[in-house]
C-alpha positions in Angstrom: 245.3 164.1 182.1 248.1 161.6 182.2 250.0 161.8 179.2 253.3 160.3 178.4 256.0 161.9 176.7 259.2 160.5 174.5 261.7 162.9 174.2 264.7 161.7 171.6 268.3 163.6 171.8 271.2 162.8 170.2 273.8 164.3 172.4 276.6 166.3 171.0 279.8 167.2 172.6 279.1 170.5 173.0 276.3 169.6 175.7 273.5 171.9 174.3 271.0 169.6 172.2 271.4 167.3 175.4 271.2 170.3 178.2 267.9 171.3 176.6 266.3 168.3 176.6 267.6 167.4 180.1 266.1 170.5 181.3 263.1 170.2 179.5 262.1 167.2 180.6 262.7 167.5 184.1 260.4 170.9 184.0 257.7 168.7 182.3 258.2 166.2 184.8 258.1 168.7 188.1 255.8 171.6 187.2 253.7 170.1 184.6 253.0 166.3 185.7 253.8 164.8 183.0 255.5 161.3 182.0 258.6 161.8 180.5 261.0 159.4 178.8 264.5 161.3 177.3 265.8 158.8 174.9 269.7 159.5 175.0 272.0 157.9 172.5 275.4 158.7 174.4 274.5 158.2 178.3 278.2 158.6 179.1 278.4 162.1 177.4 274.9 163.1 179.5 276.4 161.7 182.9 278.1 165.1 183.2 275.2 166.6 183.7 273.3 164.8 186.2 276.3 163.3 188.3 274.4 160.7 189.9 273.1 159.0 186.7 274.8 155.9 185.5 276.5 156.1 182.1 276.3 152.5 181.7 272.6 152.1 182.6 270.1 150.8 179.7 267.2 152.7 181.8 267.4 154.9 184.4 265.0 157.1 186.1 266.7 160.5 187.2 264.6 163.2 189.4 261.6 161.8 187.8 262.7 161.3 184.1 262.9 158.0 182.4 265.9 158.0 180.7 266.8 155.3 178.3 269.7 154.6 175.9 268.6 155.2 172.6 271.1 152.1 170.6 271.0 151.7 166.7 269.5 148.5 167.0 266.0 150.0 168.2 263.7 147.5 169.7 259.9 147.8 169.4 258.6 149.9 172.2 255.3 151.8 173.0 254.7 154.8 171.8 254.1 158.2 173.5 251.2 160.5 173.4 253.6 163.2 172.3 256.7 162.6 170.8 259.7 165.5 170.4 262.4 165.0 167.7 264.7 167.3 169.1 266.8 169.6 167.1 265.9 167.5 164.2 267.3 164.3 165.0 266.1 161.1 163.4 263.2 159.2 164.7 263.9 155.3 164.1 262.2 153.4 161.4 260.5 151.2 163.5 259.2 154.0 165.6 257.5 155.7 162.7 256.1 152.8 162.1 254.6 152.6 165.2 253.6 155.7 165.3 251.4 156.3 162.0 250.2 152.6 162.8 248.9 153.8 166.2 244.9 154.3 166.1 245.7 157.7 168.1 247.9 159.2 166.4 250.6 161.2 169.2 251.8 164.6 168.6 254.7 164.6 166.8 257.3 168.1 167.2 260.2 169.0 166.1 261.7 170.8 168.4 264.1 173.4 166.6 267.4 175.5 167.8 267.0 178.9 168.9 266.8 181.7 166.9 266.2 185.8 166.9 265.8 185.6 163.1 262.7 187.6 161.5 261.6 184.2 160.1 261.2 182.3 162.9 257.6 183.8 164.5 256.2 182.7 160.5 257.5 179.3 160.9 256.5 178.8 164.7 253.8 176.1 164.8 253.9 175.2 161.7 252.7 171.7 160.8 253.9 169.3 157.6 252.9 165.7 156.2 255.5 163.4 157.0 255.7 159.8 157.5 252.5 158.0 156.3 250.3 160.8 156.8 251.7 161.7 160.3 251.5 165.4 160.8 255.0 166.9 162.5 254.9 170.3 163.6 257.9 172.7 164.1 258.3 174.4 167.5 260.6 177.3 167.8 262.4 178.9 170.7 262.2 182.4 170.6 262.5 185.8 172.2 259.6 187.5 171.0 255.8 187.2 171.0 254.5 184.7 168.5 257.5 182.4 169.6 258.0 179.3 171.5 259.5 181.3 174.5 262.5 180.0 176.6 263.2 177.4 178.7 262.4 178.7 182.5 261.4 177.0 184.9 258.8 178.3 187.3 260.6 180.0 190.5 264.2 180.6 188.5 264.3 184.3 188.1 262.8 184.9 192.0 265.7 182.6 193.5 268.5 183.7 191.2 267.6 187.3 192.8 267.3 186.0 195.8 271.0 184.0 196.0 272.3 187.4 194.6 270.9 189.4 197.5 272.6 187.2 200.0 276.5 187.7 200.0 276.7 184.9 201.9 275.0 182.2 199.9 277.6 183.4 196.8 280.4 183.1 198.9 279.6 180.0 200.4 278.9 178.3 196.9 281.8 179.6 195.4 284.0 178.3 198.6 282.3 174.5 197.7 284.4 175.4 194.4 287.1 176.0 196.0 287.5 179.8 195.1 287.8 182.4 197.4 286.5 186.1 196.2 289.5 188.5 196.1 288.2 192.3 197.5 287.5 194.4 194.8 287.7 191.8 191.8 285.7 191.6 189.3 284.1 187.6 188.7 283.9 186.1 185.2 283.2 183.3 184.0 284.4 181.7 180.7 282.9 179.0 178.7 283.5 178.8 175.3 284.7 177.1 172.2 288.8 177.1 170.8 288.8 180.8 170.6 291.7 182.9 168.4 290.6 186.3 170.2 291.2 184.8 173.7 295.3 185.9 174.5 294.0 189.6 173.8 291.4 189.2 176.4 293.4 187.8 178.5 296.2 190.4 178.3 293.6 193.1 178.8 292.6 191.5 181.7 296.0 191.1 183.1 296.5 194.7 182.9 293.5 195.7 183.8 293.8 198.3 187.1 290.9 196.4 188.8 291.9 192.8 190.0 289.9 190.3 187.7 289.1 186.6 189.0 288.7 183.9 185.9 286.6 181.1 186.5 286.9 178.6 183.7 284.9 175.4 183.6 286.6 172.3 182.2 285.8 172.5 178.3 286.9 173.4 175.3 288.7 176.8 175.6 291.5 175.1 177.9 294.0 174.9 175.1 293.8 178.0 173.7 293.9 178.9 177.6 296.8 176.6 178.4 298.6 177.8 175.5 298.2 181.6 176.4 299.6 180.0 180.2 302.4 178.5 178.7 301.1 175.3 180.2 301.4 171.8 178.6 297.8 171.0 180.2 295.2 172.6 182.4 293.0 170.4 185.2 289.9 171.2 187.6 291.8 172.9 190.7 294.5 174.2 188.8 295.1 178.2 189.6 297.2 180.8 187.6 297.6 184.7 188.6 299.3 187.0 185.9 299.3 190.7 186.7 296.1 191.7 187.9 294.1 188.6 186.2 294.0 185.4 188.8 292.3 182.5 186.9 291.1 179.4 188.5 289.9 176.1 186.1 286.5 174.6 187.9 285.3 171.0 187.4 282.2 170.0 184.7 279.4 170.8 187.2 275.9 170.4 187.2 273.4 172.3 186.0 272.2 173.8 188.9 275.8 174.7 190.1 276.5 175.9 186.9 273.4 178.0 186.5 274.8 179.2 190.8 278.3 180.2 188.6 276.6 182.3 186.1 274.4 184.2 188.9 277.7 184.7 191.3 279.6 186.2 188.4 279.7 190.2 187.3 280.6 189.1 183.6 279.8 185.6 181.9 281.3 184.4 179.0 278.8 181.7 177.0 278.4 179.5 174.1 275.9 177.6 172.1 272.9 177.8 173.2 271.9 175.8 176.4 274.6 178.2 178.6 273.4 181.4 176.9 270.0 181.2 177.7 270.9 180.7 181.5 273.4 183.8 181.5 270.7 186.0 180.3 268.4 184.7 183.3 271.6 185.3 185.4 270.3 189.1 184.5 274.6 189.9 184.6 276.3 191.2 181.3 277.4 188.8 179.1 279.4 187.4 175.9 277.7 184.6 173.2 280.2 182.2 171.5 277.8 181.3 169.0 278.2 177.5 167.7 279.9 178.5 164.0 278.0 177.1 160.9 279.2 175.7 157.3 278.9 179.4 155.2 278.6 181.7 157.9 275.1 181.3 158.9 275.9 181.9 162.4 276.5 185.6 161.5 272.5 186.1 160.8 271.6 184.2 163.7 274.2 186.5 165.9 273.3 189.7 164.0 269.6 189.0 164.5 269.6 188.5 168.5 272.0 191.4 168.5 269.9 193.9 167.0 267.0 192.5 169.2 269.1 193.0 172.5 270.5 196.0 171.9 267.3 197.6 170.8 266.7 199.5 174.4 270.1 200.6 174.6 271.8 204.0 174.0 273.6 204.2 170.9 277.2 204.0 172.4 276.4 201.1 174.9 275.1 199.3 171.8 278.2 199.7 169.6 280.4 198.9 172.6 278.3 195.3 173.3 277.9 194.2 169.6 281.2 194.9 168.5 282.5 193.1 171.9 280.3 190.1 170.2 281.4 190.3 167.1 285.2 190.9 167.8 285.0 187.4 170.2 283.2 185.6 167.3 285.8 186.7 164.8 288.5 186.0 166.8 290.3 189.4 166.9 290.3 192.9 168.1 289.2 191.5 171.7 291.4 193.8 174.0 289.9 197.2 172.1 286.3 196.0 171.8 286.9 195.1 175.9 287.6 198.7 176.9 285.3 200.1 175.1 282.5 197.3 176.5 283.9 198.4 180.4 283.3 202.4 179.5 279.6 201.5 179.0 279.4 198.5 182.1 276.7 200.8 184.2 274.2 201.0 181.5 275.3 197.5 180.0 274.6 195.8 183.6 271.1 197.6 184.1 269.7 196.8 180.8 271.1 192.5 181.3 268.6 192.5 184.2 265.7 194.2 181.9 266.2 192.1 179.6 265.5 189.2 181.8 262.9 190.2 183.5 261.6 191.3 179.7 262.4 187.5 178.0 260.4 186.1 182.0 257.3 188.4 181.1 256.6 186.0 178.1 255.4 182.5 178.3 258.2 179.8 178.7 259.3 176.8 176.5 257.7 173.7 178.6 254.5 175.0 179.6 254.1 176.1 175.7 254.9 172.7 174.8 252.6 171.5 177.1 249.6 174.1 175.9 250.3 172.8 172.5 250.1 169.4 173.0 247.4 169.0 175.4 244.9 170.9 174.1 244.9 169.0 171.3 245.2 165.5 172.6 
């Protein structure tokens, strides 16, 4: 059945509305068949992402996506048999209008962010009257049955193991990067918003007995890095050793690259939400920088996946991961909360690749959508 999809994004510095819709489509595209359009309002901020896309292109197609520049001044355009608001953007006027004027009406979602809350299996699917009688339902991500799944695409868990069997293949990558693995060191990567708990970190790790290799994508965290550095500014290729910590700042890389970081590393640092799903398919421990929200909603959110995570550890390993979370969300207490995290690391590293195989067990985001959508056109 040959159905077309519009998927609308407005992109966010932060990269994760527009790295889940970018990855979304693309799996729709490749294992599903469909037509895909991702409607982008800020093509230069998605460029990053695929290099080879033009930022200044109106339309583009990219690995078999449409992509078009979604301007202010919309201009009339067909609609789609299915149509995602992601992350509850705003559909244009005229669009609506197009839509509940359509004699088929498309199926509208909303596709929401990501969530471990208790709520979000009762809200998963549900539908509501919108525009002119249009029905939208809500889609939600999730992690446990009655969910929305994650996005994964078909073969991602069986060639992450099998670049982490082969020595070679990680070493290789990482030499394209430009970093050369150090005997003995243990690899993390680091991702994440400004950050006040980062110097304690970072002074643990420098005084940690086993050597420690930093790799830091260009982002956010390079002031509060730079500033721990007494450096005026940090750049991709720059390199730093202090004590036993050698850090090294890595270029904005694709997704696949970036997705070939996460499975090279022992220990990977997130944030938000498109990064944290990949690091838990990287099946290697890791550490969530949750995107912080007006009253301190976050807390639930991270207090919700936390408890669902930590559910098959031992009591001790638990204590030592949540309170590592919660002491990198607070901003303080990072250099305790790290030793403790390292006394547990056997158990801790076992249950990251349970977990994965546990979350790849269940149905993923795209071919839901697609099960959804389909069965009802």
């Amino acid at each position: 059945m040959n159905v077309k999809w519009d998927i609308f994004c407005n992109v966010i510095d932060n990269f994760g509305d527009i790295g889940v819709t970018w990855r979304l489509a693309r799996q729709l595209v490749a294992e599903h068949g469909q037509a895909v359009c991702l409607w982008v309002d800020e093509p230069a901020v998605f460029a990053p992402l695929c290099p080879q896309a033009d930022p200044e292109a109106e339309c583009q197609w990219q690995l078999g996506v449409e992509i078009r520049h979604w301007r202010q001044d919309w201009q009339p355009m067909e609609v789609a048999d299915v149509v995602i608001e992601a992350f509850a953007c705003e559909l244009p006027a005229q669009y609506l209008e197009a839509m509940a004027a359509r004699a088929d009406k498309p199926h509208w979602l909303n596709l929401e962010y990501l969530s471990a809350e208790d709520w979000v299996a009762g809200c998963h699917g549900l539908p509501s009257v919108q525009f002119n009688g249009l029905q939208k339902v809500f889609y939600f991500p999730g992690f446990t049955e009655g969910t929305g799944g994650l996005l994964r695409e078909s073969t991602l868990v069986e060639r992450r193991q099998a670049f982490q069997a082969d020595p070679q293949a990680r070493r290789s990558f990482l030499e394209e990067l430009g970093v050369e693995l150090e005997e003995g060191a243990l690899l993390i990567s680091l991702f994440a918003y400004e950050n006040a708990a980062l110097a304690a970190w970072l002074d643990a790790l420098a005084a940690s007995p086993q050597p420690v290799q930093l790799l830091v994508p260009v982002g956010r965290v390079l002031g509060d890095l730079a500033r721990w550095l007494g450096e005026e500014k940090l750049t991709a290729g720059s390199g730093f050793r202090r004590g036993n910590l050698a850090i090294q700042v890595l270029p904005f890389v694709s997704q696949e690259d970036y997705d070939r970081i996460l499975w090279s590393c022992d220990f990977n640092a997130v944030r938000g939400e498109d990064s944290f799903v990949r690091a838990q398919w990287a099946g290697r421990p890791l550490l969530w920088h949750i995107y912080q929200q007006e009253e301190g909603a976050h807390w639930d959110k991270l207090e919700a996946f936390l408890a669902l995570y930590c559910g098959e550890l031992s009591p001790a390993a638990a204590a030592a991961l949540a309170e590592s979370w919660r002491a990198w969300n607070r901003g303080e207490g990072m250099a305790e909360a790290w030793s403790a995290l390292l006394a547990q690391w056997p158990e801790i590293r076992h249950h990251a690749e349970r977990w994965c195989q546990l979350q790849a067990a269940r149905i993923d985001l795209a071919t839901g959508l697609v099960q959804i959508c389909t069965n009802s056109l």
